[in-house]
C-alpha positions in Angstrom: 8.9 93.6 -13.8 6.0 92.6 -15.8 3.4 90.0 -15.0 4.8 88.3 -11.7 2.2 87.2 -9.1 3.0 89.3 -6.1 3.3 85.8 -3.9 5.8 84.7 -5.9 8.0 87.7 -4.5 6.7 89.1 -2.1 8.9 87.1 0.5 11.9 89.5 -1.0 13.2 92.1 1.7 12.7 95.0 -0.8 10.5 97.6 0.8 9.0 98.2 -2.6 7.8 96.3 -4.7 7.1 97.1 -8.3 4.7 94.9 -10.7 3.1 95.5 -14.1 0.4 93.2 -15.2 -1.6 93.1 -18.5 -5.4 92.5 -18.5 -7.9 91.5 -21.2 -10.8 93.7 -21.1 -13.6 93.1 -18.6 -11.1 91.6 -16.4 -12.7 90.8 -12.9 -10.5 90.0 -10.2 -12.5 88.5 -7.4 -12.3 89.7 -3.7 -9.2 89.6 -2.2 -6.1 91.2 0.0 -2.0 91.6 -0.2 0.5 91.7 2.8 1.5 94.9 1.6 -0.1 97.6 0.5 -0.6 98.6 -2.9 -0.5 101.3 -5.5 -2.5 100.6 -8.6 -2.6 102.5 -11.9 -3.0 102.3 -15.3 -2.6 105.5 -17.9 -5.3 104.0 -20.4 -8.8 102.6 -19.5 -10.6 102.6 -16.4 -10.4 100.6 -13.3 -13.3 99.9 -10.4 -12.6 99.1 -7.2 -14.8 97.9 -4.1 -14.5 97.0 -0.7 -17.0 96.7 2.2 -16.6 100.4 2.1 -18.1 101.6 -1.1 -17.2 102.0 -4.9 -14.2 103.5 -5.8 -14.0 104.7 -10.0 -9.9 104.5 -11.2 -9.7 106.8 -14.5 -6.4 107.4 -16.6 -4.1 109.5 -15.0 -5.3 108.5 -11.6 -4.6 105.0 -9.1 -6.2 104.0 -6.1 -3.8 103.5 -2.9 -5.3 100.4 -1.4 -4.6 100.0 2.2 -2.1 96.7 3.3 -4.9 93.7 4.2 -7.7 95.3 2.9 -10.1 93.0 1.5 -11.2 94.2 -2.2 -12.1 93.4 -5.7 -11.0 94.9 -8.9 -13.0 95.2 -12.5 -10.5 95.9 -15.0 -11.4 97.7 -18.9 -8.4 96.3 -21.3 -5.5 97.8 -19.5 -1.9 97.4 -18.4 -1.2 98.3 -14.8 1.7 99.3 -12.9 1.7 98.2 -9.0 3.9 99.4 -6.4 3.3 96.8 -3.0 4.6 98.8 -0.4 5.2 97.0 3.2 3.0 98.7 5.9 5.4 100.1 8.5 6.9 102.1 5.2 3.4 103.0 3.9 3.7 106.8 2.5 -0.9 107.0 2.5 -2.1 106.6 6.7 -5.2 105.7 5.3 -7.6 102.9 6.7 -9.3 103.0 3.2 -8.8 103.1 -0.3 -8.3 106.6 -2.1 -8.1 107.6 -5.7 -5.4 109.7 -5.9 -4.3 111.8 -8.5 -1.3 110.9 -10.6 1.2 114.1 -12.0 3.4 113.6 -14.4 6.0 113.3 -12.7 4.8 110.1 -10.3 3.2 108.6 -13.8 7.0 108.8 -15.5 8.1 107.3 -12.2 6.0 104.2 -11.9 6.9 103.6 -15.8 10.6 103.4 -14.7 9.6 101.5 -11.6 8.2 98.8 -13.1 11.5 98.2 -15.3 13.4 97.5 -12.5 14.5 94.3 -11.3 12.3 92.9 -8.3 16.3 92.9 -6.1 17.0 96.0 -7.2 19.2 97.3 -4.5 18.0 100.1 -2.1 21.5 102.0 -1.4 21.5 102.9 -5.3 19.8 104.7 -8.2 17.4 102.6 -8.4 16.7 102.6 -4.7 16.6 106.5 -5.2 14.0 106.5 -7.6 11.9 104.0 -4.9 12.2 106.8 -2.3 11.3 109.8 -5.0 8.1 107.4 -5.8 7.5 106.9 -2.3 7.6 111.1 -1.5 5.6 111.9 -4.5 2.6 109.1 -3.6 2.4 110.3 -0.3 2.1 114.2 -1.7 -0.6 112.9 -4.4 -3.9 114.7 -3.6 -7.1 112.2 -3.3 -9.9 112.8 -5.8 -13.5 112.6 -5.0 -14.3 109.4 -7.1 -15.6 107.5 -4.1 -19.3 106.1 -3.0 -19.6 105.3 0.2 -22.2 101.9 0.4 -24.7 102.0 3.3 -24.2 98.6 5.6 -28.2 98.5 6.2 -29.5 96.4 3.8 -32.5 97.9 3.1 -31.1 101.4 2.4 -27.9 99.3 0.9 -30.3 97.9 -1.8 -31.6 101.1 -2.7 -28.6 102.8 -3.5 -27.3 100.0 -5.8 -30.5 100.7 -7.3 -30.1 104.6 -7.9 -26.3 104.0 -8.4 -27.7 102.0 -12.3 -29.8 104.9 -12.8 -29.0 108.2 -11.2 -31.1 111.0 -11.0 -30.2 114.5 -10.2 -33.8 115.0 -8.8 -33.6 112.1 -6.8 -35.4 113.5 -3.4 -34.3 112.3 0.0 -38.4 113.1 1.5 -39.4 109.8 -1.0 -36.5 108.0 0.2 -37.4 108.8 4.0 -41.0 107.7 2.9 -39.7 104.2 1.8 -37.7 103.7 5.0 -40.5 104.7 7.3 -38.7 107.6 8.4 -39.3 111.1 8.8 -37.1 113.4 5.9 -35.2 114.5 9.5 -34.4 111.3 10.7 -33.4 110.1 7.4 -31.2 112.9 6.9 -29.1 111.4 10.1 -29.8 107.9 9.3 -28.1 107.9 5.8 -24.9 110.2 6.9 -24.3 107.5 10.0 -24.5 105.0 7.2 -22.2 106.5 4.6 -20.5 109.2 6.1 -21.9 111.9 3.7 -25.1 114.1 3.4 -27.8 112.3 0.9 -26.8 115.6 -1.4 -23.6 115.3 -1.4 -24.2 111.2 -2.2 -26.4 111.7 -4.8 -24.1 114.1 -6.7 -21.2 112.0 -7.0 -23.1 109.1 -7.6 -24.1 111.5 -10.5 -20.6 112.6 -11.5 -19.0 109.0 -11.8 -21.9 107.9 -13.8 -21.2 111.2 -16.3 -17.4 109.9 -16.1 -18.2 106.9 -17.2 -20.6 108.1 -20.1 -18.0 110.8 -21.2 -15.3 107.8 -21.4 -18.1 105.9 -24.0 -18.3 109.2 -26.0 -21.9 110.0 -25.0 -22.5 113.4 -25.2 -22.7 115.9 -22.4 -26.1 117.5 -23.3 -27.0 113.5 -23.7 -25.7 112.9 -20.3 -27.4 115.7 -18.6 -30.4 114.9 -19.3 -30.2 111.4 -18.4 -29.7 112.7 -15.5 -32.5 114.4 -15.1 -31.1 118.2 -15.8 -33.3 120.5 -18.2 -30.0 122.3 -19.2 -26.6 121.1 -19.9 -25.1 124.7 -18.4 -26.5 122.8 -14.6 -24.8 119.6 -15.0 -21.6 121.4 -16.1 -21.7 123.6 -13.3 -22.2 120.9 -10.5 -19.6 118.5 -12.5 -17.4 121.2 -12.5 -17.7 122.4 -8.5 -17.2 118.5 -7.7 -14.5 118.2 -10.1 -12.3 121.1 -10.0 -12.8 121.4 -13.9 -15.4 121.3 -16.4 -16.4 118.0 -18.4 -15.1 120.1 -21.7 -12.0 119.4 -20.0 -12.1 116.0 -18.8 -12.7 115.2 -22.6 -9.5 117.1 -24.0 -7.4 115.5 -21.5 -8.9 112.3 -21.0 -10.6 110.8 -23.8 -8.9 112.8 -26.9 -5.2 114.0 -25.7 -4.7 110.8 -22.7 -2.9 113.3 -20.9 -2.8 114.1 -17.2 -4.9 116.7 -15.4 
């Protein structure tokens, strides 16, 4: 079913729950949280979501698994979406955070046929099969590394947002330590207890969702690299591609020209 608020169902027995919605472009939907837990993706546009947690980017082809009570808030390009809300105790993701996850072609046809079924559909029938095949084949989706971890400390929380609108590939973690007051060792462990990842490891995918996004506006990749502070595009290529699984060459016949899954 198409456009129905979740609270206006969501008192149904039904396990599953499957809702489309259509959104106008720059869409945002301020912070909030479901009962259930929910499954949202859309097969055109891209989708940002955040929580206390960090940044998550939602491309085509991929959906974010969003964790029953967890408070977030969604920015939405023109898109139309396809929700499963999934009660916890039958939640096929154990996460306790939000995960882009990618979507096969398979689990893509299935939400499609999901979200045509009627909101009571019953669960000892076809239709209830097709729930449980959706359910088995989220829970199988591998996660994608399209998440930034935000710092809690203000301070250090400040200065990422800062990077994150201008990345920088050079970006060194010794003139980081020096604004902090911190030695580059100390830093080092201060800024993985914050995030939970090396400052490296931050700073490259900070990197490779702000190439996503620029690949998505048609900006070239020689363009990109060297906004990002590469003297070659054969370097950014090479880190987008270890990150990634696949180079951006790729991500452009796929995504941006063909719309088709990975």
């Amino acid at each position: 079913m198409r456009n129905i608020p979740i609270n206006d169902v969501d008192h149904l027995p039904q396990v599953v729950l499957a809702l489309g919605s259509d959104y106008p472009a720059d869409t945002l939907l301020d912070t909030h949280s479901h009962r259930r837990a929910q499954f949202l993706y859309a097969p055109e546009g891209v989708m940002k979501v955040e929580t206390e947690d960090g940044q998550w980017l939602v491309l085509p082809y991929s959906g974010v698994w969003i964790p029953a009570g967890k408070p977030h808030q969604v920015w939405l390009s023109k898109v139309s979406t396809y929700s499963l809300y999934i009660e916890a105790d039958n939640a096929p993701r154990q996460a306790t955070y939000c995960e882009v996850v990618q979507v096969s072609p398979l689990l893509h046809q299935l939400l499609i046929q999901a979200n045509q079924l009627p909101v009571d559909y019953q669960r000892a029938s076809r239709d209830g099969a097709l729930i449980d095949l959706l359910l088995y084949e989220l829970e199988a989706a591998p996660a994608l590394p399209l998440f930034i971890p935000l710092p809690h400390n203000t301070l250090l929380s400040k200065q990422c947002a800062e990077f994150m609108k201008e990345p920088n590939i050079h970006s060194s973690p010794k003139d980081w330590a020096h604004n902090h007051n911190k030695s580059e060792r100390t830093f080092h462990r201060w800024f993985k207890s914050e995030t939970g990842m090396s400052f490296q490891a931050w700073r490259n995918r900070v990197c490779i969702i702000y190439a996503l996004n620029a690949l998505k506006a048609n900006i070239s990749i020689t363009e990109i690299a060297f906004s990002l502070g590469y003297e070659h595009s054969a370097a950014f290529t090479a880190m987008f591609s270890k990150i990634m699984g696949y180079p951006p060459t790729h991500f452009l016949k796929k995504f941006h020209t063909q719309n088709e899954p990975l």
